[in-house]
Structures are given as C-alpha cells and as structure tokens.
C-alpha atoms as one frame of an Amber mdcrd trajectory, in Angstrom:
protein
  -8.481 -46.281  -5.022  -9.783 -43.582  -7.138  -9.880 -39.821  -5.608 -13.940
 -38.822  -4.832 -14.591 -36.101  -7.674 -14.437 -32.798  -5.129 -10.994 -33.660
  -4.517 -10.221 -33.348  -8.014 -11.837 -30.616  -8.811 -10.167 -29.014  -5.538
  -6.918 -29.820  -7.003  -7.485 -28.594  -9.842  -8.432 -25.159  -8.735  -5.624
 -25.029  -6.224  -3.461 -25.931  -9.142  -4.697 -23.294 -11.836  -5.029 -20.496
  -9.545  -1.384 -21.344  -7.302   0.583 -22.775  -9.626   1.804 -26.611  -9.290
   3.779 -26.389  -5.903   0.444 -26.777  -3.851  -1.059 -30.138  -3.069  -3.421
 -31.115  -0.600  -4.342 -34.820   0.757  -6.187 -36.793   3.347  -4.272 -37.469
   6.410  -5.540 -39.320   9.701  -4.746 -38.163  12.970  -6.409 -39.392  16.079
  -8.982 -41.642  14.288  -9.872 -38.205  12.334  -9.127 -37.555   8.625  -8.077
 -33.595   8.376  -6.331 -32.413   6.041  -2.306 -32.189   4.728  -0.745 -28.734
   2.916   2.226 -29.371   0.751   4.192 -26.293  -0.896   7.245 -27.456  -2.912
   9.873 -25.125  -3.695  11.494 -24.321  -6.477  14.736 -26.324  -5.319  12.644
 -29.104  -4.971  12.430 -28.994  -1.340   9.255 -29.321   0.096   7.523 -27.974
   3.314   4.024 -29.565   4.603   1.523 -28.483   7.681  -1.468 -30.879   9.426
  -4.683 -27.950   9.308  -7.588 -28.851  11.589 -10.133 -29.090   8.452 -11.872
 -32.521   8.040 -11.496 -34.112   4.811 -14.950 -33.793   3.100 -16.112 -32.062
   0.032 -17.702 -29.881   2.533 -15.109 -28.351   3.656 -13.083 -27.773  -0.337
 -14.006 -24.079  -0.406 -12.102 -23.383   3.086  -9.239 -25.356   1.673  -8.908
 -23.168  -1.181  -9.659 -19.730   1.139  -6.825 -21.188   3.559  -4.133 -21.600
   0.527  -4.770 -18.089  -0.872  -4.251 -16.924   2.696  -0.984 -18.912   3.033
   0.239 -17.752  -0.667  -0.276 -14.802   0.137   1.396 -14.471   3.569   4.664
 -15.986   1.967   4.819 -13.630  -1.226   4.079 -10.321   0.897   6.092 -11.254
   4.282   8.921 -13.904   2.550   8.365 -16.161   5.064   8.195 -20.333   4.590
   5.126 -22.454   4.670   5.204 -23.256   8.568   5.638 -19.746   9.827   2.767
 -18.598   7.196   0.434 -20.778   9.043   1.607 -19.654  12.416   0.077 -16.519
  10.904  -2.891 -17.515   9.950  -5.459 -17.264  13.024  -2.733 -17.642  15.496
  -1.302 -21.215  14.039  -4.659 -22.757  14.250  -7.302 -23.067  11.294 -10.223
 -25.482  12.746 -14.075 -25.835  11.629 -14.971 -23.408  14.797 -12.306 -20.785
  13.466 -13.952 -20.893  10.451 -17.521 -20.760  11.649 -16.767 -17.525  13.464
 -16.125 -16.055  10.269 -19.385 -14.614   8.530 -18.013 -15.275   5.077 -17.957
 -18.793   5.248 -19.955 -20.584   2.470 -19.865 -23.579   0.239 -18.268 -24.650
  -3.427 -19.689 -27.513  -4.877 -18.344 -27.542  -8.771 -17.847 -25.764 -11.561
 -19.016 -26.066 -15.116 -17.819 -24.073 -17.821 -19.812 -22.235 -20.012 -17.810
 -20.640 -22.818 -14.358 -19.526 -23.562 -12.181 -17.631 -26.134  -9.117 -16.954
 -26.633  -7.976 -15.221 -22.943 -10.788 -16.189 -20.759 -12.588 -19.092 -19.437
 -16.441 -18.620 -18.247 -17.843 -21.038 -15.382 -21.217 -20.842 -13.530 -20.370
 -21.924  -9.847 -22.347 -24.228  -7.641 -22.685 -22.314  -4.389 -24.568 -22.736
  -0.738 -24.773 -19.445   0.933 -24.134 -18.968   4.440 -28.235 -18.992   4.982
 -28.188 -22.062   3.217 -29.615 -20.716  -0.217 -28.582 -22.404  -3.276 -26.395
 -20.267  -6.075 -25.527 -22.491  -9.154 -24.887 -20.258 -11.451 -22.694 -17.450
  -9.740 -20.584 -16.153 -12.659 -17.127 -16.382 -13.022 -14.373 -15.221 -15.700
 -11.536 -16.548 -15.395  -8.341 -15.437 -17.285  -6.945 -18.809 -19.592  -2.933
 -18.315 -18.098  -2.276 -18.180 -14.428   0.915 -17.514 -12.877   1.920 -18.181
  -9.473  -0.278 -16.349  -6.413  -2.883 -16.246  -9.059  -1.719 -13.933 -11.429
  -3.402 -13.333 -14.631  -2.598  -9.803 -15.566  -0.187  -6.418 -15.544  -0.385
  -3.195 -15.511   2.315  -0.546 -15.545   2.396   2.801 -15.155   5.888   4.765
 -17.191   7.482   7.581 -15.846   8.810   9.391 -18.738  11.405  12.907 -18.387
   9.704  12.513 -14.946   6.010  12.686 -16.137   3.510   9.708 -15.612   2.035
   8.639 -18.939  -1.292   7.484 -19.540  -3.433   6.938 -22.260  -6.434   7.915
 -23.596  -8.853   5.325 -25.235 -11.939   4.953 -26.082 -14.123   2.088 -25.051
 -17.315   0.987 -26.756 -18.940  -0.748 -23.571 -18.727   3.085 -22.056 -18.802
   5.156 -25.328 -16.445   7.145 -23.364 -12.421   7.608 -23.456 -10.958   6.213
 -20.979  -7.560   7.619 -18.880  -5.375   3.742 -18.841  -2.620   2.680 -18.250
  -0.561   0.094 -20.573  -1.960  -3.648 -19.481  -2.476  -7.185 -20.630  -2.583
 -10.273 -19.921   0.741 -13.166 -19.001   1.933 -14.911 -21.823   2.807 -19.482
 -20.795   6.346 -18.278 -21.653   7.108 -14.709 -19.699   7.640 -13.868 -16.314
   5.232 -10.661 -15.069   7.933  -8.823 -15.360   8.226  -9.512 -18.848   5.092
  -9.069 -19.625   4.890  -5.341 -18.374   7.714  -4.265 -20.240   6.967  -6.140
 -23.789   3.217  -4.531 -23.637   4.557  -1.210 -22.069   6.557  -1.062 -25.498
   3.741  -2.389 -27.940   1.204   0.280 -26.369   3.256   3.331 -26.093   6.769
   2.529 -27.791   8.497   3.649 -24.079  11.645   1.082 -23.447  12.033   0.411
 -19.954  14.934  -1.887 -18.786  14.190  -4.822 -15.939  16.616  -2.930 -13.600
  14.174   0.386 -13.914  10.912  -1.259 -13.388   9.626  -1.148  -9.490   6.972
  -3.080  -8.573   3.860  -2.004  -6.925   2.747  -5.266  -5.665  -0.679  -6.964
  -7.069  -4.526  -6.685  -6.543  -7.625  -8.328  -7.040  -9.284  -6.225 -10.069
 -13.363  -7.507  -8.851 -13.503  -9.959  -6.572 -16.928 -11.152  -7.774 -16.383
 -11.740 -11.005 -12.671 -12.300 -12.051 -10.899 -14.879 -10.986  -7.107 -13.914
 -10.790  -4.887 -10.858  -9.497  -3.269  -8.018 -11.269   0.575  -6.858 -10.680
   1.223  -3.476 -10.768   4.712  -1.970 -11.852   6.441   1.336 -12.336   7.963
   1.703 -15.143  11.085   4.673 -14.556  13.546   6.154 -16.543  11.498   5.238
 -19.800  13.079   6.007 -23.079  11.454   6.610 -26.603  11.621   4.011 -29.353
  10.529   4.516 -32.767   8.925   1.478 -33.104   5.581   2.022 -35.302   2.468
   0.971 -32.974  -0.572  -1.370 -33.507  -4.086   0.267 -33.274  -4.881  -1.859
 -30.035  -8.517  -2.198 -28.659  -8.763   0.918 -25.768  -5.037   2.401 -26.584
  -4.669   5.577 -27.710  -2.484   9.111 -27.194  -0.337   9.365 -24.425  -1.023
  12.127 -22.213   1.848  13.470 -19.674   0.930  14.239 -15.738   3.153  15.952
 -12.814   2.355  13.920  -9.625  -0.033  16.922  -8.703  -2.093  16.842 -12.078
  -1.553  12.493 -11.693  -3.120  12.823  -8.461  -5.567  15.755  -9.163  -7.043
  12.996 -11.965  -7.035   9.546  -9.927  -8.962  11.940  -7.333 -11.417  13.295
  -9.664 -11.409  11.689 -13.051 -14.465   8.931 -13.022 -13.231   7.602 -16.719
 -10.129   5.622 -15.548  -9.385   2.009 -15.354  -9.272   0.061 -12.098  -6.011
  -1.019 -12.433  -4.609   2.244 -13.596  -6.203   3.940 -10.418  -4.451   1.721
  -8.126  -1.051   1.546 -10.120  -1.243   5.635  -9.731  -2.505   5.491  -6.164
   0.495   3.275  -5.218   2.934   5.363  -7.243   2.237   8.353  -5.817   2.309
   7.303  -2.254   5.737   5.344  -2.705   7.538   8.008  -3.916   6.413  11.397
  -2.411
C-alpha cells in the first residue's frame, strides 16, 4: 500500500535535515495508530521509542519538532535514543503536552521556489496557532546537510595568542564587516574538515585537527534558514604562504587581545552573527 503524501514529505524532511538514521512509521497500540521513532547507529544497531502522537498529517510538524528535540538531547548530553526521550517532557510527548505549548502550529507542504548552487528556496504551507493560513512563509535552505542539521562553519583562529578576524566589505550593507572565516559543508568532509580547509583558503592560518576546539553549534535565524552552524576555535594557528583567492566578504585580518575581542563583540554593530557567537563562546570558555 502506497505511503499518504505527508508521510513522505515528513520523511523527507526528517531525512535532509537529520541525516538517514531517523525513520518514523505508523504503529497501533490499543486500537490507536501513534507513532514509532527509529535512530540507527552507526554500528548498525538500532534503538526505537512508541511517542503518544497519532498518526495523521496533522500531527507531521510535531513529529519533526519532537526529532530535533531528541537529536539534540543525544549530541549535547551523549545519551541513547530511550533516555533522550525520558528527557523530553518527563518521558511523555502526547497531543495534550503539545497543546500546552503556545508554539504549536501546523506544516502542510513545501514547494520549492528556486535554487542555486548552495541553497534551496521553499514557500511553506502553514496554519497558525489562531488558525490563519501562511502558504508562503519563506524558507532558505542550505543544498548539503550534515547530521543534527548542519549546514555551515565558522571558526574563529587564535594566532601568537591573538583572535583574528577579518574585515570585508559587503554590498547588501555597503559597510565592512568584522567576520570570521565560514562556509558552507562540502558531501565529502566532516565539519571539522570543513573549518580548517576554509580557515586556510580565507586567511592562509594552518590549524591541525588536534588544535581545533569546538564551540558547539547554533541556529544562525530561525525564521528563515533552515540548518545550524558549528562553531570552532581554531588554536595554535600557524602561517602558510599559500597565495589567497579574492573571496566574496574576505578581506585583511585584523589581530584582537581578548579585551579588545570582547570590547568589539560588545560594541561593534558591523559583525557577523556567527562570528559574534563564535567570539562570545571563546571568550567565556577560556577566561
């Protein structure tokens, strides 16, 4: 029997934004179809919970809120799928949770509208929690997705223990901009990877795997892109002499103490998001 059409696009957007160890299902318990969680493990060992949410298109958009909760519970507190969900709301995720929550609304579909090269644009079919209609609440979402919904880096270098920045300018602003190095994952590279390959294309600063901390991850605008951001620190950075590309928004490095580092993240209004945070995070894991 072929899958209704919300359950595919469910799984697809579970999928894309989770990576392929998530599945959900149907599953019938006490004459009542709720639904099944499956995470599978790298080793191939899998790990499945029963949640308390009827199996209806209605109910898709808490599906997808529930896994983010759950991937993120086991990536920030290393625990297993069971004891994630013990977390969640006490071990129980029903309707009435839900409806207790003033959050809650609807996802109907998706339909793209355009893409390029590193993003995909969709207008979203939405019912508010007042019951207004949305279909065509904008989001950009990055083309390559890593696990916990990764789509970008950004990483800060320490360099003869000064933090490095650079200054850009930015056409959308007319302004120079204080940023960090940043870009988006690559099919092929680990985050990790990432950060130190465009750490080295925007500022010719080596930095070996062992040296670079990480700062954890954050969601960039909530509203509008679909996909987190991990932060590193890049430390003990060493000088190539590598010949850089003219990059859109890279520029001169510029060398900060922590005081002057944290004088600017405090003060400075023409600074990237991710750049702030990175710095922010820095600062206070290593006073």
């Amino acid at each position: 029997m072929k899958s209704p059409k919300w359950v595919a696009t469910t799984w697809q957007l579970i999928k894309s934004n989770y990576g392929f160890g998530w599945s959900i299902s149907g599953w019938e318990r006490n004459n009542k179809l709720i639904t099944k969680v499956v995470y599978r493990y790298q080793d191939g060992s899998r790990n499945s919970i029963l949640v308390d949410l009827i199996w209806t298109s209605e109910n898709s958009g808490k599906m997808i809120n529930l896994i983010e909760e759950l991937a993120d519970l086991m990536e920030e507190r290393n625990v297993d799928l069971a004891k994630a969900y013990e977390l969640v709301n006490g071990g129980k995720m029903t309707d009435e949770n839900y409806k207790k929550k003033n959050w809650e609304y609807q996802f109907l579909n998706r339909n793209k509208i355009c893409s390029n090269s590193k993003f995909n644009v969709y207008f979203d079919h939405l019912i508010t929690t007042n019951n207004s209609e949305v279909k065509d609440f904008l989001i950009v979402k990055p083309r390559v997705s890593k696990q916990y919904n990764l789509v970008g880096i950004c990483v800060l270098p320490l360099f003869e223990n000064k933090y490095c920045l650079m200054k850009g300018w930015r056409h959308q602003f007319n302004k120079v901009i204080y940023q960090a190095p940043a870009g988006f994952v690559e099919p092929e590279e680990s985050p990790e990877e990432t950060a130190i390959r465009e750490l080295k294309e925007e500022t010719a600063l080596i930095c070996s795997s062992k040296d670079l901390i990480s700062l954890g991850s954050y969601i960039p605008d909530a509203g509008l892109i679909e996909g987190k951001v991990a932060l590193y620190l890049a430390t003990k950075c060493i000088k190539s002499k590598i010949k850089l590309d003219k990059e859109i928004g890279t520029g001169k490095l510029v060398f900060f103490t922590k005081k002057d580092l944290l004088d600017l993240i405090q003060n400075e209004t023409n600074i990237g998001g991710s750049t702030l945070v990175a710095s922010f995070r820095a600062l206070s894991k290593f006073k």
